[in-house]
N, C-alpha and C positions, 0 to 999 in steps of 0.2 A: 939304379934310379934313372928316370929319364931325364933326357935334356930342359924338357919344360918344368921337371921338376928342381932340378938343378938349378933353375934360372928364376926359381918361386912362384914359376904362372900357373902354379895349379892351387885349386882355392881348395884348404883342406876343408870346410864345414859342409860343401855342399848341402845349405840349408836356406831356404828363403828365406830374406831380409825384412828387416820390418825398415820403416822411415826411421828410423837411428844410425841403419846399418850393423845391427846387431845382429845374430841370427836368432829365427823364432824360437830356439830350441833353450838356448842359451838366456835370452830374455825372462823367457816364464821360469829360468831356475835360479835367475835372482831374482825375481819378484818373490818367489817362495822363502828365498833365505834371508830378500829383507826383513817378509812379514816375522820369520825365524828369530831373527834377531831382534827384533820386541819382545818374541817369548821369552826369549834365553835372558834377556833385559829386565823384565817385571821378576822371574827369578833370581836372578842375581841379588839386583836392589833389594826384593823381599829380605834374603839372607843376612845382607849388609844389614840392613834397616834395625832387624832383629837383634843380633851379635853385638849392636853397641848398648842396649840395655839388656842383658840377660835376666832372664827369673830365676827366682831361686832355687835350687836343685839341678839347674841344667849343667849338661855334662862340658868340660872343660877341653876344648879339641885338644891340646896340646899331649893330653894322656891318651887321647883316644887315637891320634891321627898316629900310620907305620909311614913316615916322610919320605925315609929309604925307599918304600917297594913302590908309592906314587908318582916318586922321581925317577924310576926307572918306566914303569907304566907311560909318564910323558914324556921322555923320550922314545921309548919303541914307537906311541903314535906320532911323533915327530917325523922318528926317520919313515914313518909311514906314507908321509906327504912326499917325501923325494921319492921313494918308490911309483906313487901316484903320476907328480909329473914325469917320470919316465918313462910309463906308461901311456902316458896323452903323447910325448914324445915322437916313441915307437909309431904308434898308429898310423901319425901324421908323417911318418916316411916310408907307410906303407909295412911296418915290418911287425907280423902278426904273430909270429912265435916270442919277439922278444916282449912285444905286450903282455900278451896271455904269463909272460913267467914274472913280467914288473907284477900284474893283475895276482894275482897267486901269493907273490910276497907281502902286496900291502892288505890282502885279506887274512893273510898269519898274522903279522904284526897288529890288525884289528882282533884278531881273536886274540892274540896276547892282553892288551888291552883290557878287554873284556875278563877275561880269565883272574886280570888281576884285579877288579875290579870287585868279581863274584868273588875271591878269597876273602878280599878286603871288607864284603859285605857281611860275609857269615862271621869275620874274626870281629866286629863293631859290635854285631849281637848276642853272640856266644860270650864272649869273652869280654868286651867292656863295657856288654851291658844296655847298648842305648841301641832302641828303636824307634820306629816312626811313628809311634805313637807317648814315649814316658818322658820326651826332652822337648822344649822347645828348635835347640839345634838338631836334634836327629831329625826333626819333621822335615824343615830345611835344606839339610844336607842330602837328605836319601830323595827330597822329590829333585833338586837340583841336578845332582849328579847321578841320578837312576834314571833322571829325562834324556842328560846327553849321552849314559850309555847305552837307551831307546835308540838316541838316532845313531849313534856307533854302529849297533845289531844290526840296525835299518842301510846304513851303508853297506858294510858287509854283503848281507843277503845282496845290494843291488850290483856290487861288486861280481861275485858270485854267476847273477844273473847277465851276467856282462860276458863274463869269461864262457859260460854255455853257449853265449849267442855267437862268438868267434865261432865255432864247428859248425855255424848251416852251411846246409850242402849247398850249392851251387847249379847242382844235377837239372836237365829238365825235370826228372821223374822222383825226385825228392819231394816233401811235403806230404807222404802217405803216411796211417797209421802206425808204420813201423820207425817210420823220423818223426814222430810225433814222441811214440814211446821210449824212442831211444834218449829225445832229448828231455821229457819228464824223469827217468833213469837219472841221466847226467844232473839234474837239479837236486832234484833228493841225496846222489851222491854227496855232492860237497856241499846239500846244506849237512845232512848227516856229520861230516868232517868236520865242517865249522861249527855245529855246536858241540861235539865229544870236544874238539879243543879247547873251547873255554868254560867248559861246564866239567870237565872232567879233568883233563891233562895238565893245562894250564893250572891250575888251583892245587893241583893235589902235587906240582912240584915244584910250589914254592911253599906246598909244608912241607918237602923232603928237605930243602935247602933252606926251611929255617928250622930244621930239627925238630919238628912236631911229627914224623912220622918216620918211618926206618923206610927207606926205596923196595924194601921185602914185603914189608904192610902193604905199602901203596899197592904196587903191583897185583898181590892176592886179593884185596878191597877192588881195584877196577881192572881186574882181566877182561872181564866182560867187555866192557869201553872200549878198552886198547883193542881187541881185537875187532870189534865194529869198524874203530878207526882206520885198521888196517886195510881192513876188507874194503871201506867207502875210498881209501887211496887208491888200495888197487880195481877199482870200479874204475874212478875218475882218469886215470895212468889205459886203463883198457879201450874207454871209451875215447879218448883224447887220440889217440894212435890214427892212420890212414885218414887224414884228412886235406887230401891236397887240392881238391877243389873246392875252395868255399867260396860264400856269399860274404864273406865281409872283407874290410879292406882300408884305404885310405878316405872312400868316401863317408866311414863311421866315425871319422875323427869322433866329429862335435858331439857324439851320443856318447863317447868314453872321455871327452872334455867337461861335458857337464854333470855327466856322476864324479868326473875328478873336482870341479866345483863344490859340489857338497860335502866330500869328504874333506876339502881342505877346512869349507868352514867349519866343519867338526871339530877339525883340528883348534882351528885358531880359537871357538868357542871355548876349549877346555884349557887352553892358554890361559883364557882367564879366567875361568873357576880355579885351574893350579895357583893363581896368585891370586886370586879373593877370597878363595874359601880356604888350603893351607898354609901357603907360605904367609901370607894377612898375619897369623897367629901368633909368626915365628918372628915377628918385630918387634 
């Protein structure tokens, strides 16, 4: 590290300021997640609104809701957020192997997430029954918490798209159709990875570990998967390698601080659906 940085005269956002002194970058991504948070707000309220008169027939959360695998669920995206800021961290002292691996972990921890999410959706329908159409709370619940695991995906993916953009070359003679296709490749890889994880991996073992399938089943039911999986890791592990001269750096702080802004309010958003929509029940 250098002296000037040791001493904090170097300005991580390298971003025009607006008259607040905010940077431009950072400003347009809370105005986004103010208006965000109205949405998240007229659904919320909707739900609450709803839940204190129920109609008759509708289904009772308390049977319906797995508490256990939720509160595991909001923890993983919890520690997702520490991951996160150590990721904005990294950046900002310049140190881009150790982003790219913060980057990495809090897009697992998001497909964890997700994964338990998708379990948790097909076990509500199959199994107890309620969907978004025959309950007043399934309507509710599945648009509420289907919307924030919309924006979960949507961070993910912009995570993802984060971590590709650390390997531009630097090169004069980079930018030609073969660093084009190389980095389309690297995108497909690990959207590829990221959805076999929570579409497939994720889901299908925490039916091993809660005894609805033998780890023998699983694996004959998704070879296929697994080995896609495999193959998109070691795609991603291939492409990833010889890159020591890149275009990114300490001057990208602010574009990996304000994809860390959205993910955090993802976070905190589902803070509180975990206490309005389950724990609520459990009092």
């Amino acid at each position: 590290m250098s002296s000037h940085a040791a001493a904090g005269a170097i300005d991580h956002h390298h971003d025009p300021s607006t008259s607040t002194g905010i940077p431009n970058k950072k400003l347009l991504w809370w105005a986004f997640l103010a208006s965000d948070c109205m949405f998240f707000g007229a659904l919320i309220s909707t739900h609450l609104v709803y839940r204190i008169n129920p109609p008759p027939g509708n289904h009772v959360p308390t049977q319906v809701f797995d508490i256990e695998l939720t509160s595991f669920s909001t923890f993983i995206l919890l520690m997702s957020s520490l991951m996160m800021a150590l990721a904005v961290n990294a950046i900002q002292r310049g140190q881009v192997r150790s982003m790219r691996n913060s980057l990495l972990t809090t897009i697992l921890f998001g497909c964890i997430f997700l994964g338990c999410q998708v379990f948790e959706f097909a076990h509500f329908v199959h199994e107890k029954k309620m969907t978004l159409s025959n309950s007043l709370f399934g309507s509710t619940f599945y648009t509420l918490t289907g919307t924030h695991g919309t924006h979960v995906a949507i961070g993910v993916l912009l995570l993802g798209l984060m971590y590709v953009r650390s390997f531009k070359s630097s090169s004069p003679h980079s930018g030609g159709a073969g660093e084009l296709l190389k980095t389309v490749v690297h995108v497909l890889a690990i959207c590829a990875a990221m959805a076999l994880t929570f579409i497939v991996l994720v889901p299908g073992a925490i039916g091993v570990a809660k005894g609805e399938q033998g780890l023998g089943e699983f694996l004959g039911h998704n070879l296929l998967p697994l080995l896609g999986l495999i193959g998109a890791g070691g795609l991603m592990l291939w492409l990833a390698r010889g890159h020591d001269g890149i275009d990114f750096g300490e001057r990208n702080a602010i574009d990996v601080e304000a994809v860390g802004l959205y993910w955090h309010f993802v976070d905190i958003v589902w803070i509180v659906i975990f206490t309005a929509v389950y724990l609520l029940e459990y009092l």
